[in-house]
N, C-alpha and C positions, 0 to 999 in steps of 0.2 A: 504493500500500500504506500509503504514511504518513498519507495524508489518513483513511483508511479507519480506520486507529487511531485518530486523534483526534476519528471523531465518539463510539465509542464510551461517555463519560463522560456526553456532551450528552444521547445516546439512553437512557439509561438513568437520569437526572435527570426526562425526561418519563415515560417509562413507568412510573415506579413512584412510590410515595411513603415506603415504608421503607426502601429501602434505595438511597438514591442516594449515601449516604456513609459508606460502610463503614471509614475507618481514623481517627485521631487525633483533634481538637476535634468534626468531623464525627458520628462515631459515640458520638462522648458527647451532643452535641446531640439525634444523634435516640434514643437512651436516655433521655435526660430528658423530651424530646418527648412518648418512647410511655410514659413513665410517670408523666404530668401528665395521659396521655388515660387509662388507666384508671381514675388516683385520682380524676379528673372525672366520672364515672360514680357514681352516687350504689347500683346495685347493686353495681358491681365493687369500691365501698368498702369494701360491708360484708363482701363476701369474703374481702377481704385482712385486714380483723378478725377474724374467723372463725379465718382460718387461721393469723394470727401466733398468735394465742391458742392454739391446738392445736401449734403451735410450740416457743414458749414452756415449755406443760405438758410437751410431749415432751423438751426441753433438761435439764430440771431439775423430771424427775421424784423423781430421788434427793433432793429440800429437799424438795419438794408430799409426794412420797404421806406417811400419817403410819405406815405400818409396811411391812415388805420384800413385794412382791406373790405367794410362795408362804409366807409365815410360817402355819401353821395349827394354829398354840397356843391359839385362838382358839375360844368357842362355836360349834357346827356350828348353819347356819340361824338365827340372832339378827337380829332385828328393827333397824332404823337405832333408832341410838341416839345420844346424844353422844359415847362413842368410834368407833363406825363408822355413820359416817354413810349411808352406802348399807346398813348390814347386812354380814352374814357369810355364804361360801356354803356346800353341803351340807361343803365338807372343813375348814372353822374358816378359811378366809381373807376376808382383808379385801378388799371390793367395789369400794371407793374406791380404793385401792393398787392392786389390777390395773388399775383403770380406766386410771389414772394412768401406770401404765409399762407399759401394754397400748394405750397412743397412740404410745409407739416403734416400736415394730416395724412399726404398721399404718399410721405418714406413710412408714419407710422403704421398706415394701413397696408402698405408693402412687407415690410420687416413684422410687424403681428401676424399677420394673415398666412404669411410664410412659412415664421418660425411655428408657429401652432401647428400649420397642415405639418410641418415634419415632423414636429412633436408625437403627433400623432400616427404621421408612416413609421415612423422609429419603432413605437410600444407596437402595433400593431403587427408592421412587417418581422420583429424579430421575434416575436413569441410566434408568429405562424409559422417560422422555418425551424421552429425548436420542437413544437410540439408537434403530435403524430393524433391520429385516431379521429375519433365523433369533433372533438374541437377545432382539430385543424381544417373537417372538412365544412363545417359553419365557419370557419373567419375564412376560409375561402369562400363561400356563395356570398357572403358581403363584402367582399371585396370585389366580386365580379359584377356584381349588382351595380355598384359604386362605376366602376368602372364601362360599363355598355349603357348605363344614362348618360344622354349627350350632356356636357359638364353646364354650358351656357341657357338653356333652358330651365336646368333643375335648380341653379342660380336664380334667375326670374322667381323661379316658384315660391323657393322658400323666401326673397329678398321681399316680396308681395306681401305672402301669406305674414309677416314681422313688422312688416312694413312700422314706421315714425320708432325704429328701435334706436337710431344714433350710430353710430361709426361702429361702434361694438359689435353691431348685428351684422354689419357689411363681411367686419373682420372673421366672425362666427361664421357667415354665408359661404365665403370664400375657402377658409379651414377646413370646413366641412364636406365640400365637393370636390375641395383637390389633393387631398392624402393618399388616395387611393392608387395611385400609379405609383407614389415611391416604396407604398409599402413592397409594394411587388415586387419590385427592383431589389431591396433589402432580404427581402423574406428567401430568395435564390442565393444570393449571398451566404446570408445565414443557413441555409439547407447543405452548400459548402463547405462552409468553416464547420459543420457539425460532425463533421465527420473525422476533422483534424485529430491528433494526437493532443494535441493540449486540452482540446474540449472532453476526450476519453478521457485523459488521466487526472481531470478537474471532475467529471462522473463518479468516478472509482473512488475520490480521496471524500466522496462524499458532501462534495458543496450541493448544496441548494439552485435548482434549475432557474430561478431568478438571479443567483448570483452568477453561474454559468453564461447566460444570457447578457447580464447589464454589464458583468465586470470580464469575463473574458472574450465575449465575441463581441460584443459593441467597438472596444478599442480599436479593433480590423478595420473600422467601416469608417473610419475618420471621413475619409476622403468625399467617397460616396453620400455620406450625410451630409457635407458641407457642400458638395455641388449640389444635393437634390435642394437641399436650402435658397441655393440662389435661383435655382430653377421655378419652385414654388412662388420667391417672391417676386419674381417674372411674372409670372402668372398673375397675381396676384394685383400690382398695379395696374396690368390690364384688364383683369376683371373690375377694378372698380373703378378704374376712367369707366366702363361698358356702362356699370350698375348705373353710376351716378347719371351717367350722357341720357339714358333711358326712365330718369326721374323716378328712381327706384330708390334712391338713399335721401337723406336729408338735407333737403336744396338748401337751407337756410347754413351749413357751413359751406366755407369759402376752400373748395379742392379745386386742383386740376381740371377734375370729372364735370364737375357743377360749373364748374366755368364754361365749360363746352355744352351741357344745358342751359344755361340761360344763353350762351350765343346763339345758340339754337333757335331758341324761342323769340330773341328780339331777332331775327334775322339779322346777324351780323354782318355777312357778305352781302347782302343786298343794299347796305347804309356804308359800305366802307368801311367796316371795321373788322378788318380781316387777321388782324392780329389776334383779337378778342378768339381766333379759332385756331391761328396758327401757332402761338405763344405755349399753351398748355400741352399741346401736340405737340409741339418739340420737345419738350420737359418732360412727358409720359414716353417717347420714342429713345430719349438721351436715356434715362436713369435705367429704361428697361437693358440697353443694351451695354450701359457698362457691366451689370448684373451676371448678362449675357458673356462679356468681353471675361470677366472676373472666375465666370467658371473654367477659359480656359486653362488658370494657373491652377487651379483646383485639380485640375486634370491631369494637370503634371505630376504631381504630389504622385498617385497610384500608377501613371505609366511612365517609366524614364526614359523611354522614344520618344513622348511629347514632350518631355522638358527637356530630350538632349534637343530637339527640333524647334523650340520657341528660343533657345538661346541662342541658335543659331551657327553651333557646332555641328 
């Protein structure tokens, strides 16, 4: 039994490459590690530019915007000008100020909405690659359930059926209809590693199939959790510019999404104020793709043909 404990460390130093050392100097190493291979990556750079910068603006939007983003003392439909630069829309508000703290709400309902759905593909996909029998084969019919409802429809449904819940329910809406592919991704993973030596001789020495789960095979999937993260919260801004464009979330705060509903609705392009469509659509188009740009490095981390090839060796 003892011997059987002790290869475990060895067997899971070969198997893997992220996570052979998950506590103290070790897991700072390989943190520094995986974030010398993303910043090596000359797309994942500019992702993370990309996004500090949308960061940033989001932090301290209260200094940037130059007036409060529902002030509308303001000329209705005014051309950019040296006071407002974007222009003003059909209600006297300033274009550039909603832009500006209409980047809050849409990182935090990107990064919620994302971090949750993986939250959730995580618990879900790793306990269905561990377990066997009657259980595994119900968390598979709801995952496939999840999975062959077209995503943007059953969005509609429940965003409706909730409807005046607040940014929460968006975050909830979104969490909830798009977990379901990474668990699957994870759950073959973990069907993988279950069969490793280290995962045996962590059986045999008698741990506990939770601790099996969270503290031995989780560490494996570094990689793949943190891409499927950026991937969900891809998703995720685009689903709620969709929700919002479609008067499904709560018009009355100042997003991206809602920006693009009420352009909508005053006919912006037909008065000239094309910016009022174009501005927030750059902004939902930039952050989704540094996200995008950002998984390359992510990528690198588990394959070293993509990170010998993004460095350019």
């Amino acid at each position: 039994m003892s011997q059987n404990t002790n290869q475990a460390p060895t067997s899971t130093s070969v198997g893997t490459a992220a996570g052979s050392d998950i506590d103290g100097p070790g897991a700072r190493r390989s943190g520094a590690r995986a974030l010398r291979t993303i910043w090596g990556n000359r797309k994942a750079r500019a992702g993370l530019i990309i996004l500090g910068v949308f960061l940033v603006v989001a932090a301290l939007a209260p200094l940037l915007a130059p007036y409060a983003p529902t002030d509308n003392s303001f000329e209705r439909n005014a051309d950019a000008s040296a006071a407002h630069w974007l222009g003003t829309t059909a209600a006297g508000e300033d274009v550039l100020s909603q832009l500006i703290y209409g980047s809050r709400i849409s990182v935090l309902v990107g990064f919620g909405a994302g971090g949750l759905a993986t939250v959730i593909a995580v618990l879900v996909g790793l306990s269905w690659g561990y377990v066997s029998g009657w259980i595994g084969e119900v968390i598979n019919f709801i995952v496939n359930l999840f999975l062959v409802i077209p995503g943007l429809p059953l969005m509609i449904v429940i965003a409706t059926y909730l409807s005046d819940g607040g940014i929460s329910v968006i975050i909830a809406v979104i969490a909830i209809t798009g977990w379901a592919w990474g668990a699957r991704v994870l759950r073959s993973q973990t069907t993988s590693l279950r069969s490793r030596d280290f995962v045996t001789a962590a059986r045999f020495s008698g741990e506990r199939p939770g601790r099996i789960v969270f503290r031995e095979i989780l560490p494996n999937m570094t990689s793949i959790i943190a891409g499927g993260f950026f991937g969900s919260a891809t998703a995720a801004i685009l689903a709620e510019a969709g929700l919002e464009f479609l008067g499904l979330g709560d018009s009355t705060l100042v997003t991206w999404g809602t920006m693009l509903y009420w352009a909508q609705n005053s006919n912006a392009l037909l008065v000239g104020q094309w910016a009022l469509l174009f501005a927030p659509g750059l902004c939902i188009s930039l952050f989704a793709t540094s996200l995008t740009l950002i998984n390359f490095g992510v990528d690198g981390i588990s394959n070293p043909r993509l990170r010998e090839g993004s460095t350019g060796r």
